[in-house]
MARMARMAR-865087 format. One record per atom (N, C-alpha, C): residue in one letter; x, y, z; residue number from 1; atom name. Coordinates in nm, 3 decimals, always signed. Layout:
residues N
+------+---------+---------+---------+-----+------+
| type |       u |       v |       w | seq | atom |
+------+---------+---------+---------+-----+------+
|    A |       X |       Y |       Z | NUM |   CA |
...
+------+---------+---------+---------+-----+------+
This chain:
residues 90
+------+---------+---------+---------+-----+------+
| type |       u |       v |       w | seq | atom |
+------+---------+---------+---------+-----+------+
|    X |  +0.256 |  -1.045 |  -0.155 |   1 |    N |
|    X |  +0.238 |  -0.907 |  -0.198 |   1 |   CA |
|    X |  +0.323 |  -0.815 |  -0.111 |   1 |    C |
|    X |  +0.354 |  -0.703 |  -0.168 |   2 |    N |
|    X |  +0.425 |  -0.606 |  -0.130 |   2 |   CA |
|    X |  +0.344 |  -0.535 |  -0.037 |   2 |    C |
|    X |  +0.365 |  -0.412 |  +0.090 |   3 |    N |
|    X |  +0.328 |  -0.340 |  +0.131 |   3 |   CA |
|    X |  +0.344 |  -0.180 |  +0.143 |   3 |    C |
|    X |  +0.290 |  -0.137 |  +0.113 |   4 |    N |
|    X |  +0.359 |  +0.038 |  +0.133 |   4 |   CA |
|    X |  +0.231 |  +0.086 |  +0.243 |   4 |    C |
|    X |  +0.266 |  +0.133 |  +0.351 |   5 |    N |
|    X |  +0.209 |  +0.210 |  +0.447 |   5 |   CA |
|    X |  +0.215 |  +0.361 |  +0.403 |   5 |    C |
|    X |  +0.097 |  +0.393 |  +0.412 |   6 |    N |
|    X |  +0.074 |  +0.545 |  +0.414 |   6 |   CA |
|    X |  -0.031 |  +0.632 |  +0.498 |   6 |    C |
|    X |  +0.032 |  +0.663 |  +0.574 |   7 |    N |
|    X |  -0.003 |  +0.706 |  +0.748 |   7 |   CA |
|    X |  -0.089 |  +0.837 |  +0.752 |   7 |    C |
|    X |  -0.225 |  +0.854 |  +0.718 |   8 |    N |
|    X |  -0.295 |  +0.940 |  +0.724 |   8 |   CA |
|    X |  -0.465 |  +0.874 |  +0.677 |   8 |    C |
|    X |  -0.506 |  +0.930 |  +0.704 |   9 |    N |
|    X |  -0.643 |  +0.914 |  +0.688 |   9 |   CA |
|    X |  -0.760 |  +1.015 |  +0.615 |   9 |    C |
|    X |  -0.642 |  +1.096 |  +0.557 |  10 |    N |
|    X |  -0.741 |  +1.185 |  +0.453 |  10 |   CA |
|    X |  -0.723 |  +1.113 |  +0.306 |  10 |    C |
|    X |  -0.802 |  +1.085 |  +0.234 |  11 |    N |
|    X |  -0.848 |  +1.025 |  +0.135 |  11 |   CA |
|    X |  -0.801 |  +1.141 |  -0.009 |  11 |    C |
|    X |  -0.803 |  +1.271 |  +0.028 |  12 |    N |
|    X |  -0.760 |  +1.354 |  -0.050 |  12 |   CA |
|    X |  -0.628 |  +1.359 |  -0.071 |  12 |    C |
|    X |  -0.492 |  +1.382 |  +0.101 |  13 |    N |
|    X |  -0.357 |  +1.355 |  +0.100 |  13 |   CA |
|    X |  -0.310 |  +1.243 |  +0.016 |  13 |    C |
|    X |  -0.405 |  +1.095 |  +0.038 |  14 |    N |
|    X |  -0.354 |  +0.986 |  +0.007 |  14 |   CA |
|    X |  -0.316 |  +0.987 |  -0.185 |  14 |    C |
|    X |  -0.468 |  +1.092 |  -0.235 |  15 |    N |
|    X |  -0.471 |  +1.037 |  -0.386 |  15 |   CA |
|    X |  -0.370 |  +1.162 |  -0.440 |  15 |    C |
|    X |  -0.325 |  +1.232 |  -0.347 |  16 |    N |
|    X |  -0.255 |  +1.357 |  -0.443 |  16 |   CA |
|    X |  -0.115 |  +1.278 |  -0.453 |  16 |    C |
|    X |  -0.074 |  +1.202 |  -0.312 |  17 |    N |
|    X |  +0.028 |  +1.134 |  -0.361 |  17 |   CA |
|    X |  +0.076 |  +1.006 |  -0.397 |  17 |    C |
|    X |  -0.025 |  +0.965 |  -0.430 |  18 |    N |
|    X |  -0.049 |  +0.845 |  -0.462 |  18 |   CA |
|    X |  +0.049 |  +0.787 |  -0.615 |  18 |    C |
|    X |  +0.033 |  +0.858 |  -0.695 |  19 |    N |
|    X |  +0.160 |  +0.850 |  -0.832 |  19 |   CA |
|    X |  +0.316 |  +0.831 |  -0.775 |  19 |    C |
|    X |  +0.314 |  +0.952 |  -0.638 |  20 |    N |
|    X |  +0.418 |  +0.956 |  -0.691 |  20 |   CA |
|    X |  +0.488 |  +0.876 |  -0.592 |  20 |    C |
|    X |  +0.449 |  +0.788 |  -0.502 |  21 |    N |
|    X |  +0.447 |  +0.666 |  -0.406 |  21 |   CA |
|    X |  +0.466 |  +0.557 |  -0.505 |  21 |    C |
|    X |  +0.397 |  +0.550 |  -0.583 |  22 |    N |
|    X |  +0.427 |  +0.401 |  -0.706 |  22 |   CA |
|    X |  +0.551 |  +0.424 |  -0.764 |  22 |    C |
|    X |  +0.609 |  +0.576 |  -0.805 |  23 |    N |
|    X |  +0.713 |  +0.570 |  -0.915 |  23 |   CA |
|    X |  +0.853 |  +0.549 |  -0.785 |  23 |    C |
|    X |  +0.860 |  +0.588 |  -0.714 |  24 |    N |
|    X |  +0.946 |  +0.609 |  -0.557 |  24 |   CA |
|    X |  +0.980 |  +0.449 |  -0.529 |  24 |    C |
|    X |  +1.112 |  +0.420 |  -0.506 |  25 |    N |
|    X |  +1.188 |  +0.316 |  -0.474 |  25 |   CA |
|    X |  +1.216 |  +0.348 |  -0.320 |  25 |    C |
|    X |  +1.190 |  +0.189 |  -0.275 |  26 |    N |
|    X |  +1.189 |  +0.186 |  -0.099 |  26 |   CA |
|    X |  +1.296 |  +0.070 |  -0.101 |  26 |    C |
|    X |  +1.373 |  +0.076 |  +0.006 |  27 |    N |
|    X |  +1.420 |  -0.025 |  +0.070 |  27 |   CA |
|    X |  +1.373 |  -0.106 |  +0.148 |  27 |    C |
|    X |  +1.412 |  -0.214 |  +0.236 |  28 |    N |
|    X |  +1.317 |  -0.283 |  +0.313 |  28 |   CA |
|    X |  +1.281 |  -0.227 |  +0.448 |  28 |    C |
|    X |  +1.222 |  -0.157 |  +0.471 |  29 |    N |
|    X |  +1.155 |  -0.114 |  +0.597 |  29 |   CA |
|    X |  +1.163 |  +0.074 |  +0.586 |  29 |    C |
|    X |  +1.240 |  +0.070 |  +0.465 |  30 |    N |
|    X |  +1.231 |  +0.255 |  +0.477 |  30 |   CA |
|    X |  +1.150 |  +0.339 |  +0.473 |  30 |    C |
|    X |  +1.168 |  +0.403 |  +0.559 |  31 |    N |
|    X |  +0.979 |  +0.560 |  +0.568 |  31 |   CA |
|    X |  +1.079 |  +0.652 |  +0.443 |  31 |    C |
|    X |  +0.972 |  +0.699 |  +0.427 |  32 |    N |
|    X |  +0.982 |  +0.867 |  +0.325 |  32 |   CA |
|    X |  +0.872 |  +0.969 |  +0.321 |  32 |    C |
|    X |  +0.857 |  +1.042 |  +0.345 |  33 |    N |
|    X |  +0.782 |  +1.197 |  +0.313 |  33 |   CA |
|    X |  +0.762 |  +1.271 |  +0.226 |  33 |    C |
|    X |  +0.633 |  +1.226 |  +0.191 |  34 |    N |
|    X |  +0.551 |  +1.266 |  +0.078 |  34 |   CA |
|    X |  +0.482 |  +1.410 |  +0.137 |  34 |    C |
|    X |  +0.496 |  +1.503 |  +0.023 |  35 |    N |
|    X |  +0.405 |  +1.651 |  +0.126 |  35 |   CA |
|    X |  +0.351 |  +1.633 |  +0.267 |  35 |    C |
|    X |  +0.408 |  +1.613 |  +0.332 |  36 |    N |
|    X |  +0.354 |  +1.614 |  +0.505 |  36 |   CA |
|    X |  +0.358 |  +1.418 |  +0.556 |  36 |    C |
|    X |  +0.337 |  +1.385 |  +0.440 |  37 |    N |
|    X |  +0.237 |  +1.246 |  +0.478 |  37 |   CA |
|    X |  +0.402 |  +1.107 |  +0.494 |  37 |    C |
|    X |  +0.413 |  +1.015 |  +0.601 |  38 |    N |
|    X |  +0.464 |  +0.958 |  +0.607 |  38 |   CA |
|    X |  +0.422 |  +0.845 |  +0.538 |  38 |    C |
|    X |  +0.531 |  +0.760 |  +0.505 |  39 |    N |
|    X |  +0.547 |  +0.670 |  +0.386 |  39 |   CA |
|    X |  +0.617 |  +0.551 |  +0.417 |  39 |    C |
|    X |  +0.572 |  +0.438 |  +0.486 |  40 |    N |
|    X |  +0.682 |  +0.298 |  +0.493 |  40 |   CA |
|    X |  +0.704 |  +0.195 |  +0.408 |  40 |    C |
|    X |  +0.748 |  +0.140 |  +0.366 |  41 |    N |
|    X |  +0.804 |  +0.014 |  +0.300 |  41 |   CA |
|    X |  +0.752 |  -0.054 |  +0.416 |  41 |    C |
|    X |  +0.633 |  -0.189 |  +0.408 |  42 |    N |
|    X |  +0.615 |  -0.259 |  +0.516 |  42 |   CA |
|    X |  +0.663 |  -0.374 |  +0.518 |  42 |    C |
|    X |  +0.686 |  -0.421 |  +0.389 |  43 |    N |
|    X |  +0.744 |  -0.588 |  +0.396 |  43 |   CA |
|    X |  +0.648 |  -0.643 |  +0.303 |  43 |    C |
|    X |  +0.628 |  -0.783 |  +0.322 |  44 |    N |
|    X |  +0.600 |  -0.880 |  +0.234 |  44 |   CA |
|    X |  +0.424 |  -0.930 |  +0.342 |  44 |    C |
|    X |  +0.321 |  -0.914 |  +0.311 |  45 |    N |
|    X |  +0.205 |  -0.923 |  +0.354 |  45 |   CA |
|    X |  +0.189 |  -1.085 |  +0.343 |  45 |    C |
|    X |  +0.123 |  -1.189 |  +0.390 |  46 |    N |
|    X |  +0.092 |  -1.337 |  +0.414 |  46 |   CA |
|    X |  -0.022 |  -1.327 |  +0.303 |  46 |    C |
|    X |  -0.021 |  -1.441 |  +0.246 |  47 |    N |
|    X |  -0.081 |  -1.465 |  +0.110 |  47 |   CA |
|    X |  -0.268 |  -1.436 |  +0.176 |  47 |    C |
|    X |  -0.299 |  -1.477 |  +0.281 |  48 |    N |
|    X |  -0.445 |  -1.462 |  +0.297 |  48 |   CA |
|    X |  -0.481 |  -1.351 |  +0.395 |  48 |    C |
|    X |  -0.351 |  -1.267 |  +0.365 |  49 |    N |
|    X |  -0.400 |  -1.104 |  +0.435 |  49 |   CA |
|    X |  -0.537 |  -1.020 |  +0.399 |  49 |    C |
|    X |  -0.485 |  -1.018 |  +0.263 |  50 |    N |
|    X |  -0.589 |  -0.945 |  +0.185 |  50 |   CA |
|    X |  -0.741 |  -0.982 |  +0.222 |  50 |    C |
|    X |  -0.742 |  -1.148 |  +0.254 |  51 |    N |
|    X |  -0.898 |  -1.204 |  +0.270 |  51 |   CA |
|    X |  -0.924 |  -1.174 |  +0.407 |  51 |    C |
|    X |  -0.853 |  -1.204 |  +0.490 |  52 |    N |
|    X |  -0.855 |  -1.124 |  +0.671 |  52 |   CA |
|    X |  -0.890 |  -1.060 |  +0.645 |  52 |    C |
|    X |  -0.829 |  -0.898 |  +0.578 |  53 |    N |
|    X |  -0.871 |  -0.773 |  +0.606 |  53 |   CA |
|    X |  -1.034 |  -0.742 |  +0.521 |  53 |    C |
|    X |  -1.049 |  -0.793 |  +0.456 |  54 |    N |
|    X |  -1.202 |  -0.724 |  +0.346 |  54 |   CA |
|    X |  -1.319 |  -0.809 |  +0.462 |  54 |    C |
|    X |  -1.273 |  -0.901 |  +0.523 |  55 |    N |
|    X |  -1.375 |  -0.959 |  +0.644 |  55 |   CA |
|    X |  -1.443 |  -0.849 |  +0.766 |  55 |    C |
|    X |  -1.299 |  -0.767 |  +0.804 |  56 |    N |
|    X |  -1.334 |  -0.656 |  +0.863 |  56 |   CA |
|    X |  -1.421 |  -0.578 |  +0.791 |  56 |    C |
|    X |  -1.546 |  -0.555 |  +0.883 |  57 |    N |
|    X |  -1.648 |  -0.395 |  +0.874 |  57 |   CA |
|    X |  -1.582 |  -0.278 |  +0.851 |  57 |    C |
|    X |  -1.467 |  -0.233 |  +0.903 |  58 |    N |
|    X |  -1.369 |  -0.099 |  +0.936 |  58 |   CA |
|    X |  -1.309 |  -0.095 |  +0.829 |  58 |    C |
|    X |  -1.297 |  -0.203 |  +0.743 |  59 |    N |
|    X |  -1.146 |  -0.173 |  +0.677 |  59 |   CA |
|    X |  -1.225 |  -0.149 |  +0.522 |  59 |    C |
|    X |  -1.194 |  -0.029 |  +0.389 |  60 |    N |
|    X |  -1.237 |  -0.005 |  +0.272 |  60 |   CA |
|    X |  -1.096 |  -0.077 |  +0.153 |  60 |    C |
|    X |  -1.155 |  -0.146 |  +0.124 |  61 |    N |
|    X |  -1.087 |  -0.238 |  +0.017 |  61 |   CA |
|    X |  -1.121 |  -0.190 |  -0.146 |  61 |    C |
|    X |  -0.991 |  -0.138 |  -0.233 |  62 |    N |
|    X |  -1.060 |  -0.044 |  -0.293 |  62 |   CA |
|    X |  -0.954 |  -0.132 |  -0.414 |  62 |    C |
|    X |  -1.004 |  -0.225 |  -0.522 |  63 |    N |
|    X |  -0.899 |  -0.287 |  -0.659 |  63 |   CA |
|    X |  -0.874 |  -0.125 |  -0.774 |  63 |    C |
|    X |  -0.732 |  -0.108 |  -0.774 |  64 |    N |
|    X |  -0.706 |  -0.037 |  -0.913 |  64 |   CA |
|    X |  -0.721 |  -0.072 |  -1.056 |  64 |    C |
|    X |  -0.815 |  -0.059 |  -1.124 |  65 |    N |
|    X |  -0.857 |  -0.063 |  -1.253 |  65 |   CA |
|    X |  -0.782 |  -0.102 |  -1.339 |  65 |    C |
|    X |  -0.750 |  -0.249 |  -1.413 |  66 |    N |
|    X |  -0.630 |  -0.319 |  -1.465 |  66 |   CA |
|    X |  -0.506 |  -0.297 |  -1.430 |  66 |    C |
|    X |  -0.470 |  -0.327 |  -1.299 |  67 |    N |
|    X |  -0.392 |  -0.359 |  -1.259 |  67 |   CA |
|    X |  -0.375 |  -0.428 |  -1.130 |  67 |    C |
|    X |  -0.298 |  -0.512 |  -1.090 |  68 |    N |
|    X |  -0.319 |  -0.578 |  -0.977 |  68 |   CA |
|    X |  -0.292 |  -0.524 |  -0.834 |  68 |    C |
|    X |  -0.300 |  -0.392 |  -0.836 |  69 |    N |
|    X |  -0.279 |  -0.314 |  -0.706 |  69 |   CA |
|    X |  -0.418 |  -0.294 |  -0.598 |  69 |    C |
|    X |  -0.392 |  -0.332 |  -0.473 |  70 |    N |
|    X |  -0.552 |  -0.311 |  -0.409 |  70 |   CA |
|    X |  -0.497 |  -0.204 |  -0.334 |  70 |    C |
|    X |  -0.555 |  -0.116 |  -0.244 |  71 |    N |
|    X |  -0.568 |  -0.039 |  -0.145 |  71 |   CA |
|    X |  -0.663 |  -0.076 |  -0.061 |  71 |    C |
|    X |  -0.603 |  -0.110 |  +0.099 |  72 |    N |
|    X |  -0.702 |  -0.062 |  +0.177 |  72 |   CA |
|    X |  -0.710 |  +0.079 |  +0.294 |  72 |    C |
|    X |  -0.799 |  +0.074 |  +0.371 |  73 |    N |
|    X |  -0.779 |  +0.210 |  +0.392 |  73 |   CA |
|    X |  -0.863 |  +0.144 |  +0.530 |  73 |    C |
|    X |  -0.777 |  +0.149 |  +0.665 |  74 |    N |
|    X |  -0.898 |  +0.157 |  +0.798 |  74 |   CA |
|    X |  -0.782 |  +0.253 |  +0.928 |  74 |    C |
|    X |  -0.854 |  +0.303 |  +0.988 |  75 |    N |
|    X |  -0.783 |  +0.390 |  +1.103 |  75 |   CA |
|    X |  -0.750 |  +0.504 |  +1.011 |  75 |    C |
|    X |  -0.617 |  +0.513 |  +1.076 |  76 |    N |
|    X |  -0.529 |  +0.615 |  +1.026 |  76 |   CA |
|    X |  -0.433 |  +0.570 |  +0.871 |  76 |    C |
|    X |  -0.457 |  +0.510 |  +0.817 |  77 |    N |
|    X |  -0.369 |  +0.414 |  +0.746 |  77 |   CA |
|    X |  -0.388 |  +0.399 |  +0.584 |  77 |    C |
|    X |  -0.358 |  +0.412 |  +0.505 |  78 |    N |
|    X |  -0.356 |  +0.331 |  +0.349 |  78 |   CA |
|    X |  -0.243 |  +0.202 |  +0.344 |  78 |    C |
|    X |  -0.319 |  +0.128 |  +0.252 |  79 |    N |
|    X |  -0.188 |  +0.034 |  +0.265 |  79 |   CA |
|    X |  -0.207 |  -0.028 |  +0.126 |  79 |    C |
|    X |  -0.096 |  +0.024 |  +0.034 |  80 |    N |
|    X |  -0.098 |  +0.001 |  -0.096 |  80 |   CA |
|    X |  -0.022 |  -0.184 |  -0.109 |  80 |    C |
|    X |  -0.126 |  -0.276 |  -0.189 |  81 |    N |
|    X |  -0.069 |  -0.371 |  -0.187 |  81 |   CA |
|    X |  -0.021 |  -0.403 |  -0.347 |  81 |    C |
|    X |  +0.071 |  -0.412 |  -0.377 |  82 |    N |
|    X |  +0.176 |  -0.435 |  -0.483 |  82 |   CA |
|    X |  +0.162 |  -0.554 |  -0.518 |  82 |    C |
|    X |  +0.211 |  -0.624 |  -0.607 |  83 |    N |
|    X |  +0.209 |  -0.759 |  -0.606 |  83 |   CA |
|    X |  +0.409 |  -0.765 |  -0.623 |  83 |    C |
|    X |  +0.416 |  -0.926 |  -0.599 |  84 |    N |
|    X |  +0.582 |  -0.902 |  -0.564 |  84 |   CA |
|    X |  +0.631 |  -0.937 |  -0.744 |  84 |    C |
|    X |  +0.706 |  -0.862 |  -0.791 |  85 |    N |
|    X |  +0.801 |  -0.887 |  -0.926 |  85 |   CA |
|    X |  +0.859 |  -1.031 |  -0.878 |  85 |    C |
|    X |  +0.824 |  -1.131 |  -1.012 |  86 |    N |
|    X |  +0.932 |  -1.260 |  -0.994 |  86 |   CA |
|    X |  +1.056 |  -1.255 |  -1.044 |  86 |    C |
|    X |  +1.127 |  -1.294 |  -0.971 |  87 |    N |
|    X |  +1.292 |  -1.282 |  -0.979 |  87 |   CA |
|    X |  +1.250 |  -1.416 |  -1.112 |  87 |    C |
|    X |  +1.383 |  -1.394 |  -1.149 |  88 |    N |
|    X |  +1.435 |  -1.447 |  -1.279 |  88 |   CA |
|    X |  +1.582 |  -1.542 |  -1.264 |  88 |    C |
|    X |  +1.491 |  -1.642 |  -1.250 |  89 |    N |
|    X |  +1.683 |  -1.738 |  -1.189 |  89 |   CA |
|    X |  +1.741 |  -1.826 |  -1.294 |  89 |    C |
|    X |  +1.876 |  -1.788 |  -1.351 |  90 |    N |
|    X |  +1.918 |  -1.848 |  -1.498 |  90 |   CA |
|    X |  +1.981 |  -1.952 |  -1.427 |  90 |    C |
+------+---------+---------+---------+-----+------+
């Protein structure tokens, strides 16, 4: 899975920009600035991240409604998990 870091901890910042973080193209490791709020491209997350993190007490694990996107949310942090597009090899 994909990662996008989003560096704040207000729950309100996160959902105002939350659209427009999905439609937004990152490179591999690039930040961007969303109204105030910093924005990273984190990389490629280890297949049993997702199960590490929902183990944690701290951390809010939140599935988007038909679709395969999770959010979690602990500290200062969102971390939108994507799933990775399969390349297509002719």
């Amino acid at each position: 899975m994909k990662c996008i870091s989003v560096y704040t901890n207000n729950f309100e910042s996160f959902s105002d920009i939350y659209e427009e973080i999905l439609e937004a193209s990152f490179e591999d490791n690039e930040e961007k600035e969303f109204q105030g709020v910093v924005v990273s491209e984190a990389g490629t997350v280890p297949d049993n991240y997702l199960e590490r993190m929902r183990a944690k007490p701290e951390v809010v694990v939140m599935k988007i409604k038909d679709t395969e996107i999770t959010i979690l949310q602990h500290g200062d942090v969102f971390e939108i998990l994507l799933p990775e597009k399969e390349s297509v090899v002719n």
